[in-house]
DRENPA-3360 file (N, C-alpha, C; in nm, 2 decimals, always signed):
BEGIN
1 = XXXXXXXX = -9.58/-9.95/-6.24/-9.50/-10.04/-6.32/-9.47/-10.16/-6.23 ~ -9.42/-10.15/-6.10/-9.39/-10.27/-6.01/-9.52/-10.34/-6.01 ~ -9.64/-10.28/-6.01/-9.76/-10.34/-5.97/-9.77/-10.48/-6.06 ~ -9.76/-10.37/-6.21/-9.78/-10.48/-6.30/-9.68/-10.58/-6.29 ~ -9.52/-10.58/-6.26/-9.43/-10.68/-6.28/-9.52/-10.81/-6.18 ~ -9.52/-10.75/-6.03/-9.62/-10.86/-5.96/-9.72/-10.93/-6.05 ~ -9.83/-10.87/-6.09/-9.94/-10.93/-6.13/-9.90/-10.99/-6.23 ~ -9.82/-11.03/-6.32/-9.76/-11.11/-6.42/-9.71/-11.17/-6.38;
9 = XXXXXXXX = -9.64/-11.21/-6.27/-9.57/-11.32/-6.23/-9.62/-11.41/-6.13 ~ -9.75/-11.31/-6.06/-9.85/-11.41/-5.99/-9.82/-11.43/-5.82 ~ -9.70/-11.34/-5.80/-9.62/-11.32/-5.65/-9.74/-11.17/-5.61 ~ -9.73/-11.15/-5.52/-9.78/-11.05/-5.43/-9.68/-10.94/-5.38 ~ -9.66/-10.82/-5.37/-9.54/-10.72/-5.36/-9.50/-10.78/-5.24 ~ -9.37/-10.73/-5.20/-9.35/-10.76/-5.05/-9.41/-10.62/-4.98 ~ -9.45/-10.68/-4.85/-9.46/-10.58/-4.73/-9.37/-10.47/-4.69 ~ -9.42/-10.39/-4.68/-9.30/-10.24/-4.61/-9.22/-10.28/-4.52;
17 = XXXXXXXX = -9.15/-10.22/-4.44/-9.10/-10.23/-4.35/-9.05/-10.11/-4.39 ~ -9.01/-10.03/-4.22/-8.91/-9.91/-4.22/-8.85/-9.86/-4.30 ~ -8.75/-9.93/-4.34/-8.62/-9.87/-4.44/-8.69/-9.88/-4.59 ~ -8.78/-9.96/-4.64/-8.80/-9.94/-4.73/-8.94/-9.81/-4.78 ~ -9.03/-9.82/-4.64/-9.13/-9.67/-4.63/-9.04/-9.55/-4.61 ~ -8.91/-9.55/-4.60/-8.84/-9.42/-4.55/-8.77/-9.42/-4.71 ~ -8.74/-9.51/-4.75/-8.68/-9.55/-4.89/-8.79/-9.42/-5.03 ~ -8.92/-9.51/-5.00/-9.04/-9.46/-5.08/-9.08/-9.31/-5.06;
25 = XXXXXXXX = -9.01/-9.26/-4.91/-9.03/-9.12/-4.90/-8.94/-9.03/-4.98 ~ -8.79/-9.07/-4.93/-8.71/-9.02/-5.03/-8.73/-9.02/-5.15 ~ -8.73/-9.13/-5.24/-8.79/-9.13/-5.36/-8.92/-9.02/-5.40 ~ -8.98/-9.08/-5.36/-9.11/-8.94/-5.40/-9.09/-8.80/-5.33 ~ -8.99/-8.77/-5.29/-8.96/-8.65/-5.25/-8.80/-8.56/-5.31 ~ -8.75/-8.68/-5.37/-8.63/-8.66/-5.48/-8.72/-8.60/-5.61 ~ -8.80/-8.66/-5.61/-8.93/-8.63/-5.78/-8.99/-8.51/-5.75 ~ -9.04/-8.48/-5.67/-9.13/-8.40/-5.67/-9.12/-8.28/-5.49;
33 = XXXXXXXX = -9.16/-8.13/-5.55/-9.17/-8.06/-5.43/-9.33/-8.07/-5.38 ~ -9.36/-8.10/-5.25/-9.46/-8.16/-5.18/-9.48/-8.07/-5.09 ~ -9.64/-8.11/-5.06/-9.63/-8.11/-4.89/-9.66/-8.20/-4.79 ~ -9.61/-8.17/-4.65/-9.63/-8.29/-4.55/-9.81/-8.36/-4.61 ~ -9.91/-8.32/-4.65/-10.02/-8.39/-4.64/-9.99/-8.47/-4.77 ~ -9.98/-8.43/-4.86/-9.96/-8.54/-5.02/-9.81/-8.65/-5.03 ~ -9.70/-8.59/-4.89/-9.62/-8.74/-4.89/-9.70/-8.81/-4.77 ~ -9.76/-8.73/-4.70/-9.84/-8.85/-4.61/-9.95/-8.96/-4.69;
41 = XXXXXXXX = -10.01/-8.93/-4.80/-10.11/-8.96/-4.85/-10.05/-9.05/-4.94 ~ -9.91/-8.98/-5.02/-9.81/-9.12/-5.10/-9.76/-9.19/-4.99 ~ -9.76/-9.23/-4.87/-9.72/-9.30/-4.86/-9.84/-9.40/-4.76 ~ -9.94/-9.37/-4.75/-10.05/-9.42/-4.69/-10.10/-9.53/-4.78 ~ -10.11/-9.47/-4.96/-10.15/-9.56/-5.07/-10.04/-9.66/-5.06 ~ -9.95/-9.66/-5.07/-9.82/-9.73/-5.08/-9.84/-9.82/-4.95 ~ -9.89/-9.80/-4.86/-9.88/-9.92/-4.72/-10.03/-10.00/-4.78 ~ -10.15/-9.92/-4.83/-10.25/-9.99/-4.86/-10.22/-10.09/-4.97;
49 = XXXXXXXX = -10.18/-10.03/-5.08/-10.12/-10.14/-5.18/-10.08/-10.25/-5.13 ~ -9.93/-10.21/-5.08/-9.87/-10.33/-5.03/-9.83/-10.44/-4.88 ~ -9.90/-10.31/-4.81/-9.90/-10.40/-4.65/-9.79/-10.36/-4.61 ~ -9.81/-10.36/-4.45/-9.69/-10.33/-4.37/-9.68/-10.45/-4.28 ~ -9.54/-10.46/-4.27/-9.50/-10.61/-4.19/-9.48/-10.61/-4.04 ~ -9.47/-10.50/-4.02/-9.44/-10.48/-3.87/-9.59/-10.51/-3.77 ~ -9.53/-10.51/-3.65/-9.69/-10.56/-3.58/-9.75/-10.42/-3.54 ~ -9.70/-10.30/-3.52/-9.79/-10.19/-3.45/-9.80/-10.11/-3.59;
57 = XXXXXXXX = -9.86/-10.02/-3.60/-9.94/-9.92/-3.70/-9.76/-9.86/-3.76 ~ -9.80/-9.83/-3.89/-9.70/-9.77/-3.95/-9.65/-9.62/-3.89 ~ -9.55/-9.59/-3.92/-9.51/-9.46/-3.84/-9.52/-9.33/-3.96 ~ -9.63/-9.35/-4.06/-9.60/-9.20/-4.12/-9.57/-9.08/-4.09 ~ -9.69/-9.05/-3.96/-9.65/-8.93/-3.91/-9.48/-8.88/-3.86 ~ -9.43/-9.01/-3.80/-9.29/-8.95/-3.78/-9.21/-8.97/-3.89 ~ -9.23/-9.05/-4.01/-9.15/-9.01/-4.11/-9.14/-8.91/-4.23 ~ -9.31/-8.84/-4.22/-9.30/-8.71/-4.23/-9.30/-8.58/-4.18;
65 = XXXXXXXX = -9.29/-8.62/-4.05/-9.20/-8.49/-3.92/-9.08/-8.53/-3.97 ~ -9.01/-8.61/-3.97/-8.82/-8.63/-3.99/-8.82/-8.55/-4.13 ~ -8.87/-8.59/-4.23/-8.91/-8.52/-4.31/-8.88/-8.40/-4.35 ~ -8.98/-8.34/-4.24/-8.98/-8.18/-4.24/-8.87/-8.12/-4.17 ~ -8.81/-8.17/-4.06/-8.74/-8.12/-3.97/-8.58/-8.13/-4.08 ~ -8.57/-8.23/-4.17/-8.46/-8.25/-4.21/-8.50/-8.13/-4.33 ~ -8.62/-8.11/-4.37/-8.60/-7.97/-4.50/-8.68/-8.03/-4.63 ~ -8.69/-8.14/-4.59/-8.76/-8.20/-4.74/-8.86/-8.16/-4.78;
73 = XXXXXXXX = -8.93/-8.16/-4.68/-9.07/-8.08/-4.75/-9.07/-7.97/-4.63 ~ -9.15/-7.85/-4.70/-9.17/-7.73/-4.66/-9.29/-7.69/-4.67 ~ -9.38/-7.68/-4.59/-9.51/-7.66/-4.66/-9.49/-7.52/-4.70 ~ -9.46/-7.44/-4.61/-9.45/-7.26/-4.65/-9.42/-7.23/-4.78 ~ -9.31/-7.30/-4.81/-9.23/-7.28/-4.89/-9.27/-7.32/-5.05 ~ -9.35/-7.43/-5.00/-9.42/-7.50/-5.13/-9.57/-7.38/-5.18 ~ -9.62/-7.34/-5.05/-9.74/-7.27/-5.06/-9.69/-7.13/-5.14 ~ -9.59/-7.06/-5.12/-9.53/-6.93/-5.17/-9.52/-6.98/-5.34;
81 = XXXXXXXX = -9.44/-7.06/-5.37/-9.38/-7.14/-5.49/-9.53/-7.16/-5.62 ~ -9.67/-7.27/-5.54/-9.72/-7.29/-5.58/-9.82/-7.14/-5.61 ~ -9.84/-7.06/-5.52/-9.92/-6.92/-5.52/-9.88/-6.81/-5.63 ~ -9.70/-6.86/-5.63/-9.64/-6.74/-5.75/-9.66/-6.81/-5.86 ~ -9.66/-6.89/-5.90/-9.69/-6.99/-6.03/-9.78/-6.96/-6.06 ~ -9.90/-6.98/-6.02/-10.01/-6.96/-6.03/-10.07/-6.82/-6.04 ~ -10.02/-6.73/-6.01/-10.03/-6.60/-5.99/-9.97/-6.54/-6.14 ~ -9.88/-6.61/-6.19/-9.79/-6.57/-6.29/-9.87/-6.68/-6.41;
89 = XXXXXXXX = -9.96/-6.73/-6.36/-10.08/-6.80/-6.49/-10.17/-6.72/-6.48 ~ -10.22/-6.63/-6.40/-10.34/-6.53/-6.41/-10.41/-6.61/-6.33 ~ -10.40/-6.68/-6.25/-10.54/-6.70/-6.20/-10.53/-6.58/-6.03 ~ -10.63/-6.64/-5.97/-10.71/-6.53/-5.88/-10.70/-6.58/-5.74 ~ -10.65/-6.52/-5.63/-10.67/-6.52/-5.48/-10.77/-6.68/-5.46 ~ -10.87/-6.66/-5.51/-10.98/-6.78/-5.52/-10.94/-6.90/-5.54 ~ -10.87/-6.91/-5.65/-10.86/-7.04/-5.74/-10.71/-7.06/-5.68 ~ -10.63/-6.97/-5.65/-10.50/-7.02/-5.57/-10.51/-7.04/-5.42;
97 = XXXXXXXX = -10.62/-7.03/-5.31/-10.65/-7.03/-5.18/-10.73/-7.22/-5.23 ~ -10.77/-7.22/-5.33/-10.82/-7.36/-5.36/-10.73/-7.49/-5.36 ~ -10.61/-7.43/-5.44/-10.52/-7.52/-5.49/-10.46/-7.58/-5.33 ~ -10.41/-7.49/-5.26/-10.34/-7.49/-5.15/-10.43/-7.55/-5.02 ~ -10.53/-7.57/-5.03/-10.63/-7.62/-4.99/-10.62/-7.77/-5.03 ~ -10.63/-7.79/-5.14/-10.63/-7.91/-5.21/-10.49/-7.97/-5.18 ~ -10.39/-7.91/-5.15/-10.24/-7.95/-5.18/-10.22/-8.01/-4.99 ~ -10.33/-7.94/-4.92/-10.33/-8.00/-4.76/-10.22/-7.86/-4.70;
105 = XXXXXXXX = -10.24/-7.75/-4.76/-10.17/-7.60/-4.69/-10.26/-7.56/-4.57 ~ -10.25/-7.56/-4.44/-10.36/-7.52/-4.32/-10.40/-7.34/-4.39 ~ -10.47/-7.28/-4.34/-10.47/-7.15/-4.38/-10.42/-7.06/-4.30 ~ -10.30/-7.10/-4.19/-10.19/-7.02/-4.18/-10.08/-7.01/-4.20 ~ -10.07/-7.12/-4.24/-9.95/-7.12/-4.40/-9.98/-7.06/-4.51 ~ -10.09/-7.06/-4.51/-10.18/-7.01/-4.68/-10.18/-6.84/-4.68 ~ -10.22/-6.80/-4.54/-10.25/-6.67/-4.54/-10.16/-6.57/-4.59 ~ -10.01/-6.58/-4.59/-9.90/-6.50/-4.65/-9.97/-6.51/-4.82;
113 = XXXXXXXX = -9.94/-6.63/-4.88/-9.98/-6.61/-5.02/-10.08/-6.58/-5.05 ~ -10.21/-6.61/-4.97/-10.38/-6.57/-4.98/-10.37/-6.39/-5.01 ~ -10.31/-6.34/-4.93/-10.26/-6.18/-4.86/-10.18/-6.16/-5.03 ~ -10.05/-6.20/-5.10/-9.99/-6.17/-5.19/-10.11/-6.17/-5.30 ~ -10.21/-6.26/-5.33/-10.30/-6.29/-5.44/-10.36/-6.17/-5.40 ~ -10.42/-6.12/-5.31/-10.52/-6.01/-5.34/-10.43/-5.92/-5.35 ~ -10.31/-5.88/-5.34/-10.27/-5.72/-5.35/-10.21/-5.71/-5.52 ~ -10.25/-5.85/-5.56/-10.15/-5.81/-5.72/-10.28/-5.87/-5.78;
121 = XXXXXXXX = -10.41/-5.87/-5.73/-10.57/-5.94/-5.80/-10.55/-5.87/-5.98 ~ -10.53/-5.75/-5.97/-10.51/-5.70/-6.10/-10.45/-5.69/-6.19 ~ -10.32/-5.77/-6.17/-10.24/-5.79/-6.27/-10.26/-5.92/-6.26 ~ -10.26/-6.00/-6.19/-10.32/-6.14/-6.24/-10.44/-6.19/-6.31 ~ -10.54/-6.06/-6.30/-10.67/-6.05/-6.41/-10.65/-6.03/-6.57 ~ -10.53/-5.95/-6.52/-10.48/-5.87/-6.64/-10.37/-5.99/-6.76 ~ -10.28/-6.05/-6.65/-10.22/-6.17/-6.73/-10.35/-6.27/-6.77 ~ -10.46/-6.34/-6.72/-10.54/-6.40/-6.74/-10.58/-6.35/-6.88;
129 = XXXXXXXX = -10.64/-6.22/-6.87/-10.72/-6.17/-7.00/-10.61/-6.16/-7.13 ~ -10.50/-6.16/-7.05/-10.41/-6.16/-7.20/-10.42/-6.26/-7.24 ~ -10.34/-6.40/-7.18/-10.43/-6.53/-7.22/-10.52/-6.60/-7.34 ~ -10.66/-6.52/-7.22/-10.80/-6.61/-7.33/-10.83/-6.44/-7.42 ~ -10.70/-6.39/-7.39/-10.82/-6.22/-7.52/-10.91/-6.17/-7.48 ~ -10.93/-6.22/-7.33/-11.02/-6.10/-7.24/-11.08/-5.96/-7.26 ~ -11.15/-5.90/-7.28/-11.16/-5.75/-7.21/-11.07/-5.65/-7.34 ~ -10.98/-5.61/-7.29/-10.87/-5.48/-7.34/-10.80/-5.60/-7.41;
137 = XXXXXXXX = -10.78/-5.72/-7.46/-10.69/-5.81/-7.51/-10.76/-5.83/-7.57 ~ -10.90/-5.83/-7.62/-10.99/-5.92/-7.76/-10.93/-5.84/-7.86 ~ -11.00/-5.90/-7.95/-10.95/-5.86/-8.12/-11.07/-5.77/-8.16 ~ -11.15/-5.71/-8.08/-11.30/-5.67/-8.09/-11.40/-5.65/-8.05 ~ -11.47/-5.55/-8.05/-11.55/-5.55/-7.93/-11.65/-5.68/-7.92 ~ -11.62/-5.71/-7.78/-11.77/-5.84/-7.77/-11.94/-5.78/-7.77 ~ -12.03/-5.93/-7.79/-12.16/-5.86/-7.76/-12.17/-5.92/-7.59 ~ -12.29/-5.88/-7.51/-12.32/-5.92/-7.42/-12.25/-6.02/-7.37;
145 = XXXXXXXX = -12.36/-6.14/-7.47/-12.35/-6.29/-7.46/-12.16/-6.32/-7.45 ~ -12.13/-6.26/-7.55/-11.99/-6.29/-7.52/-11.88/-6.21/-7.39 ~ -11.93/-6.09/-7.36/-11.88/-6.02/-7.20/-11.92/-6.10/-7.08 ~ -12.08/-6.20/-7.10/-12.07/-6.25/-6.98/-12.00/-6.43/-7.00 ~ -11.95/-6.45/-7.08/-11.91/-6.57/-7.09/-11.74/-6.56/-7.07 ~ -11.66/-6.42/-7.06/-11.58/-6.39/-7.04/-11.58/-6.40/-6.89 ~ -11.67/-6.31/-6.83/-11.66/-6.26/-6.66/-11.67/-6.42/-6.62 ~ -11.78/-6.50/-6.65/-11.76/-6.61/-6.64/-11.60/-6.71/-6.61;
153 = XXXXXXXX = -11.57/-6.71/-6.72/-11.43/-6.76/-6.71/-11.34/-6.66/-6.62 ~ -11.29/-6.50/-6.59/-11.26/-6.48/-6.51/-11.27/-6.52/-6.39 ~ -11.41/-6.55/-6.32/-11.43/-6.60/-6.20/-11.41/-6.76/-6.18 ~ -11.41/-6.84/-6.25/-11.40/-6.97/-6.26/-11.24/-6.95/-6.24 ~ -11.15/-6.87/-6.30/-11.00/-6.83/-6.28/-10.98/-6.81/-6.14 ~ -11.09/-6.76/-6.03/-11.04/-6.74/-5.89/-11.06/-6.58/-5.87 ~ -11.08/-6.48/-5.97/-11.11/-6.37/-5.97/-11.20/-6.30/-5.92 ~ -11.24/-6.22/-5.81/-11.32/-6.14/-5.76/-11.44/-6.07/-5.86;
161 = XXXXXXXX = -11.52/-6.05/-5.83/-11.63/-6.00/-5.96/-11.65/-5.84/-5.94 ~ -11.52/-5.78/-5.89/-11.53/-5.68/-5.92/-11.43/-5.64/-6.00 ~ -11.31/-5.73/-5.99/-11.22/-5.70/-6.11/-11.23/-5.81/-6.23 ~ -11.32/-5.91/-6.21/-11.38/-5.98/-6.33/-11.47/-5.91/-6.47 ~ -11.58/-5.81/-6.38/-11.64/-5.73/-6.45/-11.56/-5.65/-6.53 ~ -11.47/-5.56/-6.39/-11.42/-5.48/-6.53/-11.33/-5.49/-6.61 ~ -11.26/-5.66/-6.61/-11.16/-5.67/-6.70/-11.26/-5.73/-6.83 ~ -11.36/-5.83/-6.78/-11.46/-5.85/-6.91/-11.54/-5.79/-6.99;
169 = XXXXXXXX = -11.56/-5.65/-6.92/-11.65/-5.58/-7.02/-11.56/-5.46/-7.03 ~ -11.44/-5.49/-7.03/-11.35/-5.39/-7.13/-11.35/-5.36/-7.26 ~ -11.36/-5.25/-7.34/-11.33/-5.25/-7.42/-11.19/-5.28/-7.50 ~ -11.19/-5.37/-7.60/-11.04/-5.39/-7.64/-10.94/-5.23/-7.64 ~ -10.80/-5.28/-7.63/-10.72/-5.18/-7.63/-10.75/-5.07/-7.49 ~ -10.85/-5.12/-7.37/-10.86/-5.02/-7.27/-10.75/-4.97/-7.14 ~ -10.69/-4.91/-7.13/-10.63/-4.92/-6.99/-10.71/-4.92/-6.88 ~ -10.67/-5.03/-6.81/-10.74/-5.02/-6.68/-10.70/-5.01/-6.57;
177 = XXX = -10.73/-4.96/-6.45/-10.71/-4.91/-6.32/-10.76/-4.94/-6.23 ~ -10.74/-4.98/-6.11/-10.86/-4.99/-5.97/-10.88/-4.83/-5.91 ~ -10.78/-4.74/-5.96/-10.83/-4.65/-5.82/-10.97/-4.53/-5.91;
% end
């Protein structure tokens, strides 16, 4: 929105400075729960956009250490948060070790929730298949073509192909089990 106010009026944004890059942190961290790598990144686009006025290199790293040390962002805490969400969408150890990856989670922050996704792989198969009518959730038995276009979408979910298999080539109404 500011971009465009500038480009209409033909002025150029002003340059950062401190108070107003610590300003921009707040702000995008009042909106949204983050982690240190995605407010480093909002606020790296934010210095590209608009320039920083100071003469030495911007200080993101320490205004995202102050950041962290003050509580604002947690990465642990965001990685637990984003792993149970997602876990409670049906997807799979896979597709949630992805996200967290993507979100800038090291993988020993990750590893607590990586550990949580595989020990509940089966009920997160299972909420999945309730979902798209998977397996024991269709309205009928599938043919082939249709059990492998299921396993398919299981694993695209993040799902292991051993509990992909046997949630897609379930028969509707099946109870299922790992042991």
């Amino acid at each position: 929105m500011s971009r465009r106010k500038f480009a209409s009026s033909g002025r150029a944004p002003k340059a950062l400075d401190l108070t107003a890059l610590n300003g921009l942190a707040l702000a995008y961290l009042g909106k949204y729960a983050t982690t240190r790598h995605k407010l480093r990144t909002y606020l790296a686009r934010k210095l590209s956009e608009r320039g920083w006025e100071g003469e030495e290199e911007a200080p993101l790293d320490a205004i995202v250490e102050r950041c962290a040390e003050l509580g604002y962002v947690d990465d642990a805490l965001f990685a637990e948060a984003r792993g149970a969400a997602l876990m409670r969408r049906g997807y799979g150890a896979q597709r949630i070790a992805d996200a967290l990856r993507g979100a800038g989670i090291d993988s020993e922050t990750a590893a607590p929730v990586r550990a949580a996704a595989r020990e509940g792989a089966l009920d997160a198969a299972l909420v999945f298949a309730r979902r798209k009518h998977i397996g024991p959730f269709g309205s009928k038995t599938s043919d082939m073509d249709q059990c492998r276009r299921h396993f398919a979408a299981m694993l695209r979910a993040g799902h292991p192909p051993d509990i992909a298999r046997l949630v897609a080539f379930a028969e509707p109404g099946a109870s299922l089990d790992l042991t």
